[in-house]
MILOZA-439728 format. One line per 10 residues: number of its first residue (from 1); their letters; for each residue x, y, z of C-alpha. Coordinates in steps of 0.5 Angstrom, whole numbers, plus 500, padded with zeros to 3 digits. Layout:
BEGIN
NUM = a = X:Y:Z ~ ...
END
This chain:
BEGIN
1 = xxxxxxxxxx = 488:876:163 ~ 489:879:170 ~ 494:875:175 ~ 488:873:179 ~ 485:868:173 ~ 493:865:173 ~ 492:863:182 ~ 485:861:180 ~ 487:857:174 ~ 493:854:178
11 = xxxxxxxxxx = 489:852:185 ~ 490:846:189 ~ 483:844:187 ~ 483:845:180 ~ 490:841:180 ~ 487:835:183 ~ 482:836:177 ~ 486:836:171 ~ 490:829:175 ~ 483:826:175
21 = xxxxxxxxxx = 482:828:168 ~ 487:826:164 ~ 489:819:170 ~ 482:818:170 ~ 479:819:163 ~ 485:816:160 ~ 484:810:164 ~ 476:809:161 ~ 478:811:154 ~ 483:805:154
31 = xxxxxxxxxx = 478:800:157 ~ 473:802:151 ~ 479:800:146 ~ 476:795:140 ~ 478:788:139 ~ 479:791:132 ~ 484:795:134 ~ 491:791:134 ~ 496:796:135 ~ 492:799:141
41 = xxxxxxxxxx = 491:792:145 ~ 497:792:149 ~ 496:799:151 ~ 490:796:154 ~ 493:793:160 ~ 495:800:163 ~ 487:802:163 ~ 488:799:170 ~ 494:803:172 ~ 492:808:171
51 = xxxxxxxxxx = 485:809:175 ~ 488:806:180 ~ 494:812:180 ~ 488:817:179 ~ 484:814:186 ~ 489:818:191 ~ 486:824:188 ~ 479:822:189 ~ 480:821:195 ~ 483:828:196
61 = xxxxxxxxxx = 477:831:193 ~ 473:827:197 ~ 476:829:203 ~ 477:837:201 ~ 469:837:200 ~ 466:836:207 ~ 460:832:207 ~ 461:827:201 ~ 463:821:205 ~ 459:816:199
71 = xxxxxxxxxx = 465:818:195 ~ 469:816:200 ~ 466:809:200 ~ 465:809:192 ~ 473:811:192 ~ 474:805:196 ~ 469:800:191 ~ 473:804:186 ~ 480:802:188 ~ 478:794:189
81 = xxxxxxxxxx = 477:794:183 ~ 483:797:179 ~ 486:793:183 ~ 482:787:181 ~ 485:790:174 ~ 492:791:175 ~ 492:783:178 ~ 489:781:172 ~ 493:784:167 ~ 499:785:171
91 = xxxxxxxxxx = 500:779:176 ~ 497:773:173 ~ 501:774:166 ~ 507:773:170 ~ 505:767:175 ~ 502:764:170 ~ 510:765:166 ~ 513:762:172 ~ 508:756:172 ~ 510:755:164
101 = xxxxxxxxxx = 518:755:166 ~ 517:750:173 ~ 513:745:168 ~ 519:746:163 ~ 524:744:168 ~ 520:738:169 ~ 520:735:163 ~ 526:737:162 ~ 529:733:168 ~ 523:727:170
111 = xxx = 529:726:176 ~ 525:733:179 ~ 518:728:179
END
């Protein structure tokens, strides 16, 4: 192996491609994960974390190639839905928690009605 391969194999594009790779997939694979598999569900809410820490890195891909402005307005659709995601797993959980405590502080004290 020659210097050469190294500089190759450490390029910015290559780079961005292993991020995507591991942030992406990894974020796919934890989507698929079955009901059936107990211990894993609670890993299953970072799926969206994930694909939404990929998508600056598709967006760099997309403005590094010229010419690819549908993978510009796919990572736009993308990014909306990992945020969908990340509000769903992250985000309501936590209001609905301060809605059970405001409910609890009220029947605690009716003198709050």
């Amino acid at each position: 192996m020659n210097l050469h391969w190294w500089i190759e194999l450490f390029s910015a594009d290559n780079l961005i491609q292993l991020g995507i790779l591991l942030t992406g997939c990894s974020s796919v694979l934890l989507l698929g994960v079955p009901q059936s598999w107990q211990g894993w569900q609670r890993w299953k809410r970072w799926a969206p974390v994930l694909g939404l820490i990929s998508q600056p890195l598709w967006f760099l891909l997309a403005y590094r190639q010229e010419g690819m402005w549908g993978l510009s307005v796919l990572n736009v659709a993308y990014t909306a839905s990992w945020m969908h995601g990340v509000w769903l797993n992250w985000g309501t959980p936590i209001l609905a928690q301060r809605a059970r405590k405001r409910i609890a502080l009220k029947v605690e004290n009716p003198s709050l009605l």
